[in-house]
C-alpha positions in Angstrom: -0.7 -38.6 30.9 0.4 -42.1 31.9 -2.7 -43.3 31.1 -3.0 -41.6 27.9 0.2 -43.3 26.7 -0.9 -46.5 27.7 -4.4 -46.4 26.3 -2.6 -45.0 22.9 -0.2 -47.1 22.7 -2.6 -50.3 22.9 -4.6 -48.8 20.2 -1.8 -48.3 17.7 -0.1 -51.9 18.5 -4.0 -53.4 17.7 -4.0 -51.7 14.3 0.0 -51.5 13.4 0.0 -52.9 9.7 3.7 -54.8 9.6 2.9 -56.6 13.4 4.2 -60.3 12.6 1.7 -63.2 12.7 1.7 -66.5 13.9 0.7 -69.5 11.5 -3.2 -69.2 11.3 -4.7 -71.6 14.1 -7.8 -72.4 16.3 -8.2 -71.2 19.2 -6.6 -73.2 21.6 -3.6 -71.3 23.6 -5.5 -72.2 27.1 -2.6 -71.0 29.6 -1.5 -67.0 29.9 0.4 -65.3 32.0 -2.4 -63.2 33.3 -4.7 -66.6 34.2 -3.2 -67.1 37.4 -3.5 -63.9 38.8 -6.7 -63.2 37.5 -8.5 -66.4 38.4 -6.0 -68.5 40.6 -5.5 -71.0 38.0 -3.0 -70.9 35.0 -4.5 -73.2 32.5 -7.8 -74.2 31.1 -9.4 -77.2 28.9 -9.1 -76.4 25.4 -12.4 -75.4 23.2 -13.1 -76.6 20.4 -13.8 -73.9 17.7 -15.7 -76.6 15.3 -18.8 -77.1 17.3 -21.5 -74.7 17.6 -21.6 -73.6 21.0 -21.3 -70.2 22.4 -17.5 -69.1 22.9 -16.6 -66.3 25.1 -12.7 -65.1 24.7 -11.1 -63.2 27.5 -7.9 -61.1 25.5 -4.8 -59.4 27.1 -4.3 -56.2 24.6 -2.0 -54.4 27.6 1.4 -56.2 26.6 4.0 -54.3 28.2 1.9 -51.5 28.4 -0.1 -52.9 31.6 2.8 -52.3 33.8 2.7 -48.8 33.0 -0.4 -48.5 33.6 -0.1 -50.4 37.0 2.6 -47.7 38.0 -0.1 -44.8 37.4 -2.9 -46.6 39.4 -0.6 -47.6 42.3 -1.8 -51.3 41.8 -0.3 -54.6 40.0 -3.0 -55.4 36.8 -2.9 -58.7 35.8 -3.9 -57.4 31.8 -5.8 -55.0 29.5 -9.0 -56.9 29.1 -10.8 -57.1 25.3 -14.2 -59.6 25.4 -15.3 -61.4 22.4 -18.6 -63.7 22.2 -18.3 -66.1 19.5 -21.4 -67.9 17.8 -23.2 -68.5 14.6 -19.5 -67.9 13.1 -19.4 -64.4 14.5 -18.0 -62.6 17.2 -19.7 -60.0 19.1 -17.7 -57.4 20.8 -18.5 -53.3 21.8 -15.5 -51.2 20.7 -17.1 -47.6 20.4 -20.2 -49.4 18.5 -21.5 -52.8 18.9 -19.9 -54.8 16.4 -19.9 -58.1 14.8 -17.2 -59.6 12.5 -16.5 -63.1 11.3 -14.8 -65.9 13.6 -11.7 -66.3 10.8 -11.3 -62.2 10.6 -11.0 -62.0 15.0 -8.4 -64.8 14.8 -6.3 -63.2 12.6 -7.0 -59.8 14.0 -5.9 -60.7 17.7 -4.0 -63.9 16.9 -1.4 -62.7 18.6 -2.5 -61.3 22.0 -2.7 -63.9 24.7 -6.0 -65.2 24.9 -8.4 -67.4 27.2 -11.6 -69.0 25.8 -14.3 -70.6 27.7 -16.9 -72.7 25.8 -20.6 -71.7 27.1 -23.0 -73.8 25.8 -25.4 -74.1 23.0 -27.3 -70.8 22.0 -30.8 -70.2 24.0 -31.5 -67.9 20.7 -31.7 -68.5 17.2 -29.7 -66.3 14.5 -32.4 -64.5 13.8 -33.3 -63.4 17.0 -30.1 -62.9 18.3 -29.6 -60.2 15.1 -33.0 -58.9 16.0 -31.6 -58.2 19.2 -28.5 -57.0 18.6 -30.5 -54.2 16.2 -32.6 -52.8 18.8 -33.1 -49.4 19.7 -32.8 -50.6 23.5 -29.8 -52.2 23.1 -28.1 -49.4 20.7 -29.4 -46.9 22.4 -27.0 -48.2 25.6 -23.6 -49.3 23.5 -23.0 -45.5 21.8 -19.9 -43.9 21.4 -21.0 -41.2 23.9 -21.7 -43.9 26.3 -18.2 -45.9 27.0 -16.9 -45.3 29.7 -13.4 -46.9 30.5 -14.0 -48.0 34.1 -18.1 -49.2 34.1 -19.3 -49.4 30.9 -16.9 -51.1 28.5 -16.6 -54.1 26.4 -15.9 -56.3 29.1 -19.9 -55.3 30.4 -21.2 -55.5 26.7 -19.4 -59.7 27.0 -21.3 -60.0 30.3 -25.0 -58.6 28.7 -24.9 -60.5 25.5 -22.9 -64.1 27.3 -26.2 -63.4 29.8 -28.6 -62.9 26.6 -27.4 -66.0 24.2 -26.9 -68.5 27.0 -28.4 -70.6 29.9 -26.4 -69.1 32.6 -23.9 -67.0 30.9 -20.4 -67.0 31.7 -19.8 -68.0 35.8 -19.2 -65.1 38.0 -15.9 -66.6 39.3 -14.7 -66.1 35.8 -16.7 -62.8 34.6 -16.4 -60.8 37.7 -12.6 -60.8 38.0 -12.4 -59.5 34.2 -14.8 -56.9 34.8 -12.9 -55.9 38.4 -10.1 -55.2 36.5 -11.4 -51.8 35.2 -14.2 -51.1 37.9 -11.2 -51.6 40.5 -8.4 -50.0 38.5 -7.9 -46.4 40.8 -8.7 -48.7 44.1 -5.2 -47.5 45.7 -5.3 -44.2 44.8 -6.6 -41.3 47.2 -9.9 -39.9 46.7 -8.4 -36.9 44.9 -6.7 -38.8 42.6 -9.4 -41.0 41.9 -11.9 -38.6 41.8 -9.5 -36.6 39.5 -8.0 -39.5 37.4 -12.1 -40.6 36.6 -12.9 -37.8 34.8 -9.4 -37.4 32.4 -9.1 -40.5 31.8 -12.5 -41.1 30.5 -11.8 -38.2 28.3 -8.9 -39.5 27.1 -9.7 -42.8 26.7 -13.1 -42.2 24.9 -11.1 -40.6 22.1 -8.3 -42.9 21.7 -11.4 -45.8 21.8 -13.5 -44.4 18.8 -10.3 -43.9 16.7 -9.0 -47.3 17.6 -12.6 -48.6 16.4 -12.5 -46.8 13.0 -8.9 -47.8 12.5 -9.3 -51.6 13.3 -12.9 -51.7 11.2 -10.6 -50.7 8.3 -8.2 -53.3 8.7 -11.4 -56.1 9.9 -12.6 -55.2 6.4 -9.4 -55.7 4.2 -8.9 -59.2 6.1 -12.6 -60.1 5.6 -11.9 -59.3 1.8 -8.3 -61.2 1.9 -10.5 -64.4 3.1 -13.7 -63.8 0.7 -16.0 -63.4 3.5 -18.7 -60.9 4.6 -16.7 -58.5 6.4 -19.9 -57.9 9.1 -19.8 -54.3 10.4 -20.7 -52.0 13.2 -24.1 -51.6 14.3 -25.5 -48.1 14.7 -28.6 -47.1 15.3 
């Protein structure tokens, strides 16, 4: 129940319509309190959202909902995690689809949430291809809503295929790995019971909250995108 709570609670502080903003800026908050515990360092060279390289964003969406969620899984987390991929003025993410939304609509979306990005290159694909890509029944057919699942297959593992897909070498392991640990690992402490019991509820659970989170935030993705005269983008469904 714990869990539930928690996983809730993030959705509805993502799409909460009165949160307060910060003045609209790049991205460049490169310390967090979660950096040091997640990767043994606490800050990071800033990236420069003007050039046209590939950007991956590593978001803390737990607040001071991660500590209750630590309690329930007998284990400190360092954050929530929420992976972006930035390039051709779009960010890719999986929510309960694959979806794609403009740079300026993310930044004002999760403005707020404490943020590392890491700056990964130039593209190995063009625009075209990448969209071609992103549009394929193999790919789709993996990133459903029936397929999430809050401990293996999330949008921390959709970052790691597409950073893998768009780049040279992706992003290093010594920064992917521990992002993706954080789920995998999450019930680490807990018995086998527990675990074994806590897999299966809180997938349940967390499925739920995760598609109506996704159909919540599109709406409000779509009213910024009009509010800044772009093309809103959109989830991709198969």
């Amino acid at each position: 129940m714990y869990c539930y709570l928690a996983l809730a609670g993030v959705a509805s502080a993502l799409v909460a319509p009165n949160t307060p903003t910060r003045p609209k800026t790049a991205v460049q908050a490169q310390t967090a309190e979660f950096a040091q515990p997640l990767w043994g360092q606490a800050s990071f060279e800033d990236v420069d959202e003007n050039t046209d390289t590939v950007k991956c964003t590593v978001y803390n969406i737990g607040g001071e909902l991660t500590q209750v969620l630590s309690l329930t899984c007998s284990k400190q987390l360092p954050m929530i995690p929420h992976v972006g991929v930035r390039l051709f003025g779009t960010e890719y993410f999986y929510s309960d689809v694959i979806e794609t939304r403009p740079v300026a609509v993310m930044q004002d979306m999760l403005e707020d949430f404490p943020q590392i990005s890491f700056d990964l290159g130039p593209a190995t694909v063009t625009e075209a291809e990448l969209e071609a890509w992103i549009q394929s029944d193999a790919l789709q057919r993996d990133w459903q809503p029936e397929s999430y699942d809050v401990f293996d297959h999330n949008c921390n593992h959709f970052a790691k295929v597409i950073c893998d897909k768009v780049t040279q070498s992706g992003l290093e392991a010594a920064k992917m790995r521990p992002v993706i640990a954080v789920t995998e690992e999450m019930l680490s402490e807990l018995p086998e019971w527990r675990k074994n019991l806590g897999k299966g509820f809180m997938n349940q659970i967390t499925r739920l909250v995760v598609v109506s989170w996704g159909r919540a935030t599109r709406a409000k993705k779509r009213a910024l995108a009009e509010a800044e005269a772009l093309d809103e983008g959109g989830s991709r469904m198969s």
